[in-house]
KEKE-3310 file (N, C-alpha, C; in steps of 0.2 Angstrom, whole numbers, plus 5000, padded with zeros to 4 digits):
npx = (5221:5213:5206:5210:5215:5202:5199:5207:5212:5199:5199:5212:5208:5200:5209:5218:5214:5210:5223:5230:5224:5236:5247:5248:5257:5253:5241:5231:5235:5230:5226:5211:5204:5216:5223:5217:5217:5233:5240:5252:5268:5285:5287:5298:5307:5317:5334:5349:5363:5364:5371:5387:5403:5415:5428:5428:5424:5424:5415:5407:5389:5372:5360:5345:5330:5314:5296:5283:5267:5252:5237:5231:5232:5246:5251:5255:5269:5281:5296:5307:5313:5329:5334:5344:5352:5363:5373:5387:5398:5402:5392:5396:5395:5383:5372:5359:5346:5347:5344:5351:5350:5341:5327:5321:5303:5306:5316:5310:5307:5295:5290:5291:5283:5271:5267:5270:5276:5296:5312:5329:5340:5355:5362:5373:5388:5397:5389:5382:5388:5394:5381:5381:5394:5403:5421:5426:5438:5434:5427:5418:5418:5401:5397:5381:5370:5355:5342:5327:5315:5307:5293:5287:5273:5264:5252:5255:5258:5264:5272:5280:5288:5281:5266:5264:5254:5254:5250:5254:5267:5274:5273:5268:5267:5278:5283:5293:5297:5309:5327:5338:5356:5372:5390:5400:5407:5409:5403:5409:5398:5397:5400:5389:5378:5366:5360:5354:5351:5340:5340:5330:5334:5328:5312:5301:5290:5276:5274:5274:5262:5252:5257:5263:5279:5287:5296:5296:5290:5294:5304:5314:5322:5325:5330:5334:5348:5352:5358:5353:5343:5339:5348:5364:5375:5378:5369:5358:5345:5331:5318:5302:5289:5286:5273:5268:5261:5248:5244:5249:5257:5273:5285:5298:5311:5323:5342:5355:5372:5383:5401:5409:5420:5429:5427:5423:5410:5403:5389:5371:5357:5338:5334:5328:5310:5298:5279:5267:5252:5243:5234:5229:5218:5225:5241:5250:5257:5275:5292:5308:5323:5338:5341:5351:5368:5369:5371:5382:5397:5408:5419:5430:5423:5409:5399:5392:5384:5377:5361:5350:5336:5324:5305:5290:5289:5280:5275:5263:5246:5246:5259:5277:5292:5306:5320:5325:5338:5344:5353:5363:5367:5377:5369)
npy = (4646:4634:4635:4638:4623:4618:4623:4616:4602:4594:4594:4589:4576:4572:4573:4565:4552:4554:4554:4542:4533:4536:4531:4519:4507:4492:4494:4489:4492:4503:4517:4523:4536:4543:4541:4548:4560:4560:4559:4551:4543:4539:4525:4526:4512:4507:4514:4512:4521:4534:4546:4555:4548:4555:4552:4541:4549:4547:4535:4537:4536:4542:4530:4522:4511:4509:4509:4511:4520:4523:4530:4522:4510:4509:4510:4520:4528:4536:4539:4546:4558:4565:4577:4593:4600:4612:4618:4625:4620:4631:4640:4648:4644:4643:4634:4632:4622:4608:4595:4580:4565:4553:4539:4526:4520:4506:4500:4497:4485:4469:4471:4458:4457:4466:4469:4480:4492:4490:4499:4500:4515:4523:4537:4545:4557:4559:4561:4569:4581:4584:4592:4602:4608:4606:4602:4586:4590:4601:4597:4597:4592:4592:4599:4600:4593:4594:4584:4579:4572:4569:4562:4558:4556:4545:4551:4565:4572:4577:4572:4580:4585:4595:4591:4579:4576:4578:4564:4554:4560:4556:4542:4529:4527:4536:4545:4556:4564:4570:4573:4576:4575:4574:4578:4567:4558:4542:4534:4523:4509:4506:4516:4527:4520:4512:4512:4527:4543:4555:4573:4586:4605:4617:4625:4618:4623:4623:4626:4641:4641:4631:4626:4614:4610:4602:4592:4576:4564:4566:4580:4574:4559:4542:4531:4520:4521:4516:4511:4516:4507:4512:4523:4517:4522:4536:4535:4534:4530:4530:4527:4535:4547:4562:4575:4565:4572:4572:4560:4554:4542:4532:4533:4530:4540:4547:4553:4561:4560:4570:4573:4587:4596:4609:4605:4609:4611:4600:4589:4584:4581:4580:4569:4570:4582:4576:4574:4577:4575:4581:4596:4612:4615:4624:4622:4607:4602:4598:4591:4594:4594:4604:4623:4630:4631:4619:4609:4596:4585:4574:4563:4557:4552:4544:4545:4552:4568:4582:4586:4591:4601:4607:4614:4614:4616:4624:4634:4631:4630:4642:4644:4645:4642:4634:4631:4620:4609:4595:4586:4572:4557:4543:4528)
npz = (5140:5139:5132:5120:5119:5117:5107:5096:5099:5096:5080:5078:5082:5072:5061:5066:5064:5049:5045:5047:5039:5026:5034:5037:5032:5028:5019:5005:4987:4973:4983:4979:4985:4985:4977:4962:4961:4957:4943:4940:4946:4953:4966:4976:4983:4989:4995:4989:4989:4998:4995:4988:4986:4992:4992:4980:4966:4956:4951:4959:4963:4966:4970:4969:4969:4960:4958:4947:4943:4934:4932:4919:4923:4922:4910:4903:4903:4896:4896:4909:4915:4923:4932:4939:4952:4958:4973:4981:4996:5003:4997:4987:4974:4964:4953:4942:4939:4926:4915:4914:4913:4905:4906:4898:4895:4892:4898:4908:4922:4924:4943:4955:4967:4968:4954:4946:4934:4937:4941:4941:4947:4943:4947:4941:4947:4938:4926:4930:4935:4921:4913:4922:4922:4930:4938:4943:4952:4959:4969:4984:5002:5008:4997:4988:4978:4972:4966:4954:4946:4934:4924:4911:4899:4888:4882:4882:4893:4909:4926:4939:4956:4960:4959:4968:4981:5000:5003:4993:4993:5005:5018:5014:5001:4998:4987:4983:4973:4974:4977:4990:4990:4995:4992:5001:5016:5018:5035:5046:5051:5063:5072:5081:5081:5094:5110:5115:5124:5121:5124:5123:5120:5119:5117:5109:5093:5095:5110:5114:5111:5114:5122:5124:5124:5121:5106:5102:5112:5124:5133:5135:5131:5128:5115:5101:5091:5075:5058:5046:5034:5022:5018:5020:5019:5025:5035:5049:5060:5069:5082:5086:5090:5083:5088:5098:5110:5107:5102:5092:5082:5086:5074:5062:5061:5052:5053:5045:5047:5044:5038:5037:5027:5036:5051:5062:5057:5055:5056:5063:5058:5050:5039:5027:5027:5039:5037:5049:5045:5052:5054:5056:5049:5041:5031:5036:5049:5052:5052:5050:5040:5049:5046:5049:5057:5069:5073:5078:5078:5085:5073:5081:5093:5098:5108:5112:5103:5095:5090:5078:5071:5062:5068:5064:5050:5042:5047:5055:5063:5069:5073:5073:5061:5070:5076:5084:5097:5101:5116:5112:5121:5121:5131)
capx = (5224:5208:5199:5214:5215:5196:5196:5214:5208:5197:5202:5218:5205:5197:5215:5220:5207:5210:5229:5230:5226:5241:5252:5248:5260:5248:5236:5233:5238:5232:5218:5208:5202:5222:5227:5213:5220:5239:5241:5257:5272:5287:5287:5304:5307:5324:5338:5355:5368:5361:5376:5392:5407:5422:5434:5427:5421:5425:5412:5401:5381:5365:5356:5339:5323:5308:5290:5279:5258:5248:5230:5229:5234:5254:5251:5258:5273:5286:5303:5309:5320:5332:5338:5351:5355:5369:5376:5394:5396:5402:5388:5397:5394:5373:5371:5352:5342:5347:5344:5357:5351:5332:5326:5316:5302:5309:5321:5307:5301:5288:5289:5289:5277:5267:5267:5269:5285:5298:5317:5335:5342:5359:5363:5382:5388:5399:5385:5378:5396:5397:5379:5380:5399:5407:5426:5427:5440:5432:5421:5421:5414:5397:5391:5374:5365:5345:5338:5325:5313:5297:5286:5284:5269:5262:5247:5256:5257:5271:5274:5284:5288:5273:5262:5264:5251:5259:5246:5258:5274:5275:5271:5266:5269:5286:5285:5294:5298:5315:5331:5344:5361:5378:5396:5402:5410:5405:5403:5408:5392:5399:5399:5383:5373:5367:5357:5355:5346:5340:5338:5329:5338:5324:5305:5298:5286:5271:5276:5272:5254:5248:5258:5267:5287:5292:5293:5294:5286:5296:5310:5320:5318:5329:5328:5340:5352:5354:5360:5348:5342:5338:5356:5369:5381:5380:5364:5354:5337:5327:5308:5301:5285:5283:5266:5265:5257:5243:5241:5253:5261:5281:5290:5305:5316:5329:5345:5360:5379:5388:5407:5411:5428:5430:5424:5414:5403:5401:5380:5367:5347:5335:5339:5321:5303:5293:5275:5262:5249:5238:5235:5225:5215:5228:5247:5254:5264:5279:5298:5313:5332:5341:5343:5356:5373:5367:5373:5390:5395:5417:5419:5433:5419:5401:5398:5388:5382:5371:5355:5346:5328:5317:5300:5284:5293:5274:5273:5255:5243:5250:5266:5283:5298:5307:5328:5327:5342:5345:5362:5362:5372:5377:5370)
capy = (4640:4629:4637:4635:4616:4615:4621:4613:4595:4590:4595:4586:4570:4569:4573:4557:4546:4553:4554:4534:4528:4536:4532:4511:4503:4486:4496:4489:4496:4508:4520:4527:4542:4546:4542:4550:4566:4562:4555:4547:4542:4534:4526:4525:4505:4507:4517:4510:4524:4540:4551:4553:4547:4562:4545:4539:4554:4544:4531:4538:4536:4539:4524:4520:4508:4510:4506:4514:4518:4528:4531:4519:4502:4509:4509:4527:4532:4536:4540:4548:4562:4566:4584:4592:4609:4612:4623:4622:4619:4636:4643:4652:4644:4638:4632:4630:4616:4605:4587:4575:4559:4550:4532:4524:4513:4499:4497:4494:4475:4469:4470:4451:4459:4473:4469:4487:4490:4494:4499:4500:4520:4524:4542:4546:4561:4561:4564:4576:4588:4586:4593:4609:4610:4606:4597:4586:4592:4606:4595:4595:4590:4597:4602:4598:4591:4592:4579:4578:4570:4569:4558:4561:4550:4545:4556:4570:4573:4578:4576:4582:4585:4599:4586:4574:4579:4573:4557:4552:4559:4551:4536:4521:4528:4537:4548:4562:4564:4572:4570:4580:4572:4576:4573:4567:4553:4535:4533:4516:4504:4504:4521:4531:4516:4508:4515:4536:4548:4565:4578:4593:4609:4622:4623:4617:4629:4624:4627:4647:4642:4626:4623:4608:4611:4596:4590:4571:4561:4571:4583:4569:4552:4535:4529:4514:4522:4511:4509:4517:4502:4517:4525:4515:4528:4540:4538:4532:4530:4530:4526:4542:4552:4568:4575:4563:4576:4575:4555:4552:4536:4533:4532:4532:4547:4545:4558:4560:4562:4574:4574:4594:4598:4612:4598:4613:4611:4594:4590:4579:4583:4575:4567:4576:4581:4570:4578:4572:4574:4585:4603:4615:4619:4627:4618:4604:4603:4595:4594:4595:4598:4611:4629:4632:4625:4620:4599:4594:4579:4572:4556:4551:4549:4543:4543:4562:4574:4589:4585:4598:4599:4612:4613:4616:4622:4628:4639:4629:4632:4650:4643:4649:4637:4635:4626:4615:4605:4590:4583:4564:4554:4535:4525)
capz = (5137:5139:5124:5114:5120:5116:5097:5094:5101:5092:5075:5077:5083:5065:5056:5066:5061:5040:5041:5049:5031:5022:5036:5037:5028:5025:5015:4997:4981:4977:4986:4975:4986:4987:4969:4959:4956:4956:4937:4938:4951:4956:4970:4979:4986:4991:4992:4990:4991:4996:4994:4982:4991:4991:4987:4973:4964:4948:4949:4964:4961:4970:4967:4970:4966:4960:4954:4942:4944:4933:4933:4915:4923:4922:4902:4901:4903:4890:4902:4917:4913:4928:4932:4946:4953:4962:4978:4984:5002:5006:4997:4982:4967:4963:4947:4941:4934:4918:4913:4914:4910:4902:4907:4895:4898:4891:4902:4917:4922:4929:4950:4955:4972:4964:4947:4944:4930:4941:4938:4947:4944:4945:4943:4941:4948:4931:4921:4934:4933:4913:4911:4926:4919:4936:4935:4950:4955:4964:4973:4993:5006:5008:4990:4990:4972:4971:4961:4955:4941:4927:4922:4903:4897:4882:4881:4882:4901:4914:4933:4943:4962:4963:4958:4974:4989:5004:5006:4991:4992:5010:5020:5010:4994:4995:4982:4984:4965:4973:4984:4991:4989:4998:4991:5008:5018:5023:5041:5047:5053:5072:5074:5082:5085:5099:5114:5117:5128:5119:5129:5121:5125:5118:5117:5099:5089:5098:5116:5115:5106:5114:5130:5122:5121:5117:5097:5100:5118:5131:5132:5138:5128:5125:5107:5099:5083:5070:5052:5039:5028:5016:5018:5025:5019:5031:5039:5053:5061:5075:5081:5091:5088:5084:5090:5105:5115:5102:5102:5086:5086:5085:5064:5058:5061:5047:5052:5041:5050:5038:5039:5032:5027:5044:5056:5066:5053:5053:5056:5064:5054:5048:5031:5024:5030:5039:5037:5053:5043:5057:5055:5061:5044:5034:5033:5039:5055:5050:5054:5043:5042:5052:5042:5054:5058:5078:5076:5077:5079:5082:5074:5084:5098:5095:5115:5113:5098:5094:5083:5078:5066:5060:5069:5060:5046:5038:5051:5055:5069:5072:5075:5069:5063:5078:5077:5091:5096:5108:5117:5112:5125:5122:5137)
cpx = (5219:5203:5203:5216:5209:5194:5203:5213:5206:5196:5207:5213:5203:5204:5217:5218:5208:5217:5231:5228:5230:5246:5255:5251:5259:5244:5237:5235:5232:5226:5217:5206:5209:5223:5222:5213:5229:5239:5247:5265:5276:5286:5294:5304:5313:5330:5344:5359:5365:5367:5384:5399:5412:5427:5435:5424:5418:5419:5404:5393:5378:5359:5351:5335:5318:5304:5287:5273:5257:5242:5229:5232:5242:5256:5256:5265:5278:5293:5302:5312:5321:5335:5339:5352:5360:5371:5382:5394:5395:5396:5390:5394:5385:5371:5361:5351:5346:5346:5352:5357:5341:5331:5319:5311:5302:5312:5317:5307:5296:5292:5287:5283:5270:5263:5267:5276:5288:5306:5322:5340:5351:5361:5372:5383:5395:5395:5382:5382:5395:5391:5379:5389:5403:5413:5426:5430:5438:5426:5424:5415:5408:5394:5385:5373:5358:5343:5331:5321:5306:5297:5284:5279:5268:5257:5247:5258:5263:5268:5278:5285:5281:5267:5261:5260:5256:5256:5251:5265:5277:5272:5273:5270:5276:5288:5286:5296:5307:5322:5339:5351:5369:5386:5399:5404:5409:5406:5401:5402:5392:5400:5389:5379:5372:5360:5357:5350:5347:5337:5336:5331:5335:5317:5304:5292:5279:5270:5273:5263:5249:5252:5262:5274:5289:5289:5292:5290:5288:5301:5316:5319:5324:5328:5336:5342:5354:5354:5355:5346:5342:5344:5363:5375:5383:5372:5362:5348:5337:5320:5307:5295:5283:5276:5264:5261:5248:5239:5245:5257:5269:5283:5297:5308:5321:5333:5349:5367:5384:5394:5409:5421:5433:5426:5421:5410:5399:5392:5378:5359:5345:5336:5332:5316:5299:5285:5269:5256:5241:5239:5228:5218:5217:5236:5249:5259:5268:5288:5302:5320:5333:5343:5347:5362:5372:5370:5378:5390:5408:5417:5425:5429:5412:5397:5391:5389:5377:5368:5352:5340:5325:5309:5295:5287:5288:5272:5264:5252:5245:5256:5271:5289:5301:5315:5327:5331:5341:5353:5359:5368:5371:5375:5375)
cpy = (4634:4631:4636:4627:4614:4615:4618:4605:4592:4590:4589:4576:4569:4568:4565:4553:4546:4553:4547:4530:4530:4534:4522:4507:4495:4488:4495:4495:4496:4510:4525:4536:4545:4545:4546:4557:4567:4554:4551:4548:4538:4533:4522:4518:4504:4509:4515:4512:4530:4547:4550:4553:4550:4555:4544:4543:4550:4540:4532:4539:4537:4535:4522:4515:4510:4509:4511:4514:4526:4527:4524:4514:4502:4508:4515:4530:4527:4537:4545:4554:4564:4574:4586:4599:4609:4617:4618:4623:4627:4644:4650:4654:4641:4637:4629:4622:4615:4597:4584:4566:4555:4542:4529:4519:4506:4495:4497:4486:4476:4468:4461:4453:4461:4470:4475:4486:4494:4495:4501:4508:4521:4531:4545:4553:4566:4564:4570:4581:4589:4590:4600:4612:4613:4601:4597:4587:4596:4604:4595:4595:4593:4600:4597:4597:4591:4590:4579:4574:4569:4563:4560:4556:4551:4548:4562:4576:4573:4577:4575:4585:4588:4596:4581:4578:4575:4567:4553:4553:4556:4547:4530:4522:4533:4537:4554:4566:4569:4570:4574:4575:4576:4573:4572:4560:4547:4534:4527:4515:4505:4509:4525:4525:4512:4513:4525:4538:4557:4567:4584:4599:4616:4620:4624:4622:4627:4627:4635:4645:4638:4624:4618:4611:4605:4592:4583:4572:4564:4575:4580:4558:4548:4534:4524:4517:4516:4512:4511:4512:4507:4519:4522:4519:4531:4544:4532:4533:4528:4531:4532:4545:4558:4569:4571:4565:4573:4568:4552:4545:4535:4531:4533:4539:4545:4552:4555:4561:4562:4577:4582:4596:4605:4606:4602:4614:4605:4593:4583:4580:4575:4575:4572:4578:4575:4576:4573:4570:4578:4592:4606:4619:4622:4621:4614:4606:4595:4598:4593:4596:4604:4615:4632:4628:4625:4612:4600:4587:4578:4563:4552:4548:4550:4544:4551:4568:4578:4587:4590:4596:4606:4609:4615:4620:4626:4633:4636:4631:4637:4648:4646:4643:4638:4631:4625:4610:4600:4588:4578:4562:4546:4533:4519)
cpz = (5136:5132:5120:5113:5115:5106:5094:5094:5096:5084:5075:5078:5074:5060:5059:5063:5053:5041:5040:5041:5027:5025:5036:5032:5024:5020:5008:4992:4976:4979:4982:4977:4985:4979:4963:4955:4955:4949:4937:4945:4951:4964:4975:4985:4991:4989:4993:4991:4991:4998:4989:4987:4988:4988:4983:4970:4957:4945:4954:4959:4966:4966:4971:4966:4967:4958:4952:4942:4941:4934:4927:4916:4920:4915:4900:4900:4897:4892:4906:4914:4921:4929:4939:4945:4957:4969:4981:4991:5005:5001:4990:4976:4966:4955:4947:4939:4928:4920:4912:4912:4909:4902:4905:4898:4897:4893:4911:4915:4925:4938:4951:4960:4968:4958:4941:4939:4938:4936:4946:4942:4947:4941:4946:4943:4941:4928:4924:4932:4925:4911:4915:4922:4924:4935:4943:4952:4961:4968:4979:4996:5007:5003:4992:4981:4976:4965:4960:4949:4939:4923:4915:4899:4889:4878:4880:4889:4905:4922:4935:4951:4965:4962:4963:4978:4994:5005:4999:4991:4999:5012:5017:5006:4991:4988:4979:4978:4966:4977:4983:4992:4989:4993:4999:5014:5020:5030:5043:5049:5061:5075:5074:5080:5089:5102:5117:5122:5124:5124:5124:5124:5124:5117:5110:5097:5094:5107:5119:5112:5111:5120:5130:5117:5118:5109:5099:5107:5123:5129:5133:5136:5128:5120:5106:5091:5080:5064:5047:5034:5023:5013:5022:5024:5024:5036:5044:5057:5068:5077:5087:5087:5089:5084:5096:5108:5114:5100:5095:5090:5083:5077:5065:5058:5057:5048:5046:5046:5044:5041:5034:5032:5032:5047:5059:5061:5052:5056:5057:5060:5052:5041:5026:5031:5032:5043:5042:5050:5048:5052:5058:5055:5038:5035:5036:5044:5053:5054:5048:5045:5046:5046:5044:5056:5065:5078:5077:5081:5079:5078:5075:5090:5096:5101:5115:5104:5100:5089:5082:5071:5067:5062:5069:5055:5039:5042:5051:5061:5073:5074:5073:5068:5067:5076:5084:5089:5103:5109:5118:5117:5123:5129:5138)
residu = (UNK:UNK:UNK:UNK:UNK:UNK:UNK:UNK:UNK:UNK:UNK:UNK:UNK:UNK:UNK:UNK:UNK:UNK:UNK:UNK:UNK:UNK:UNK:UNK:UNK:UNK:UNK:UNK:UNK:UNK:UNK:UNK:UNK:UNK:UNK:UNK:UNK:UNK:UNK:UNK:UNK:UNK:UNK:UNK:UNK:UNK:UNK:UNK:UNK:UNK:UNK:UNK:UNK:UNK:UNK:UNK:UNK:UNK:UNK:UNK:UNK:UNK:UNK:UNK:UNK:UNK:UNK:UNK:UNK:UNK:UNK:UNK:UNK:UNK:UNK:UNK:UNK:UNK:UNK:UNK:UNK:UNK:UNK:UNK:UNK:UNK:UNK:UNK:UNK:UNK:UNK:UNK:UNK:UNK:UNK:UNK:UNK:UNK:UNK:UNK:UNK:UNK:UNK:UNK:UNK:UNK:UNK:UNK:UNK:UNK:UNK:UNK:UNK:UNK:UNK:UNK:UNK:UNK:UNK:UNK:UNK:UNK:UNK:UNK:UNK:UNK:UNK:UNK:UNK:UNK:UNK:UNK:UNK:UNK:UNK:UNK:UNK:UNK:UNK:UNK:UNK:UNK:UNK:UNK:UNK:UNK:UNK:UNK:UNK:UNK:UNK:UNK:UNK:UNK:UNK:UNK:UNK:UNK:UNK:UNK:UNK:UNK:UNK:UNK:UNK:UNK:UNK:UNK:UNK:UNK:UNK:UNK:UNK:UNK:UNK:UNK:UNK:UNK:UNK:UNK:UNK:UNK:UNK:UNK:UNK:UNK:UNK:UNK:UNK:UNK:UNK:UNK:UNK:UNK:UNK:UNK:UNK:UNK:UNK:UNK:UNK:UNK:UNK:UNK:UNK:UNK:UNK:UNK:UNK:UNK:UNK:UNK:UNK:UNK:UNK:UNK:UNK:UNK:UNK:UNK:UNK:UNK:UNK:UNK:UNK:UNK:UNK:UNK:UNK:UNK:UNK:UNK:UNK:UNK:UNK:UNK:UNK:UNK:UNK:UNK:UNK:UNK:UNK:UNK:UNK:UNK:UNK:UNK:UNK:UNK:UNK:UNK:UNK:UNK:UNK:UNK:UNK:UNK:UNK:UNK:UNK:UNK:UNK:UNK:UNK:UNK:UNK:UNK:UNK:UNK:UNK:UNK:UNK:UNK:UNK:UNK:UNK:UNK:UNK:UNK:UNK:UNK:UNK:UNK:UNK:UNK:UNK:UNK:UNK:UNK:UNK:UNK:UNK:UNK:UNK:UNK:UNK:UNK:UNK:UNK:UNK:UNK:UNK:UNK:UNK:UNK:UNK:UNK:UNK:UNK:UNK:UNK:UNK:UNK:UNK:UNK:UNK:UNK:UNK:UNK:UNK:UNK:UNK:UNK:UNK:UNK:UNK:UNK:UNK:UNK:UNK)
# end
């Protein structure tokens, strides 16, 4: 165990030290060493509705802001094009890839911050259905859309999601070029926030490698739930770090709480990846959504749920993805 501490250690010491400038939210605009090889980006400001409300199918949107930075002083680009695949809850129907809607640059402005153009997107999940050639009717709780979008420039030039390293598609720069999107239920404000205690109820991917079970600061933490600025739909957050062990400091843990049409499917995860930015030489250690139904959650009672997350989901440092879950209890 001591020899594995000793070439694991100090490794993860220098990844501290280089990850610390992607993750510092003060840091000017932009950093040359990080933007230099990714020609073009949005970068995700704020999200105002991050799922399609089952009620309103008719007018539901997920709608986001964003800013625009290319390499030639944000001269480049020509439009967005937007595109969306589909999977039904119960996993029948999976419809590919197609485009569904193109945002010119014309209709950016300037950022009054930044001064980068920026814009307010609203994609209808009308438009989404007419283009996969789905009738809302058959929509339920739990379809899942993946969104995602390019960057078409004027020189002839495309990006897209494979184009993001993670020192831009996380942190600062929040630019994941995609985003997975639930039809699925609002969940009042006054539910599931407040004061909790997680309790981890199995050992995370590193526990067999490295001696260290627990993914955040202990197997047994407190954390304060609250209200997703990002998602007030049907999300919420909490500050906790993963890697602790390791000297990482606490971020934003953004779950989701998805209401499914059987209620024992209903779900606590993490709303995406959040990538620590350590590894061991090859892949990031990172966590992620559960691949598994292990959360549940009643929402006649907010007092106790099941979380669950995917841990190291690169299988990094010899590790193995790992479903660890916690019992959250209201204090």
């Amino acid at each position: 165990m001591k020899y594995l501490k000793y070439i694991f250690v100090p490794a993860l010491v220098g990844l501290l030290i280089s990850c610390d400038a992607f993750s510092d939210p003060d840091l000017p605009i932009p950093l040359d060493e990080t933007m230099e090889n990714t020609g073009a980006f949005l970068r995700v400001l704020e999200v105002e509705t991050a799922a399609f409300d089952i009620l309103n199918l008719e007018t539901a949107a997920y709608e986001f802001s964003a800013e625009y930075w290319d390499d030639e002083g944000q001269s480049l680009l020509d439009n967005v094009t937007f595109y969306a695949s589909y999977q039904s809850v119960d996993g029948s129907v999976e419809l590919d890839r197609a485009s569904f809607k193109t945002v010119n640059f014309s209709e950016f402005s300037e950022h009054e911050t930044s001064g980068w153009p920026s814009a307010n997107f609203s994609l209808a999940i009308a438009d989404i259905n007419a283009a996969l050639g789905i009738d809302a009717e058959d929509n339920s709780l739990g379809d899942r859309y993946q969104i995602d979008w390019t960057l078409n420039l004027t020189d002839g030039r495309s990006f897209t999601v494979d184009d993001m390293s993670p020192a831009v598609s996380g942190g600062f720069f929040n630019s994941p070029s995609f985003a997975n999107v639930d039809v699925s239920a609002r969940i009042e404000p006054e539910l599931f926030v407040g004061t909790y205690r997680f309790t981890q109820q199995n050992n995370g991917s590193l526990g067999p490698v490295f001696g260290v079970p627990n993914v955040y600061s202990g197997m047994e933490f407190e954390a304060d739930l609250a209200v997703d600025p990002n998602n007030d739909f049907n999300g919420r957050v909490f500050e906790e770090a993963y890697l602790a062990a390791f000297g990482a400091g606490a971020h934003s843990n953004q779950i989701i709480i998805r209401l499914a049409e059987d209620t024992d499917n209903n779900s606590v995860t993490l709303a995406g990846s959040f990538n620590s930015g350590l590894s061991c030489g090859g892949p990031p250690l990172q966590i992620g959504p559960e691949t598994q139904q292990l959360s549940q959650f009643d929402l006649e009672d907010d007092s106790e749920f099941t979380f669950a997350l995917n841990d190291n989901t690169e299988s990094a440092c010899g590790g193995s993805p790992t479903m660890v879950t916690f019992q959250v209890e209201k204090i």
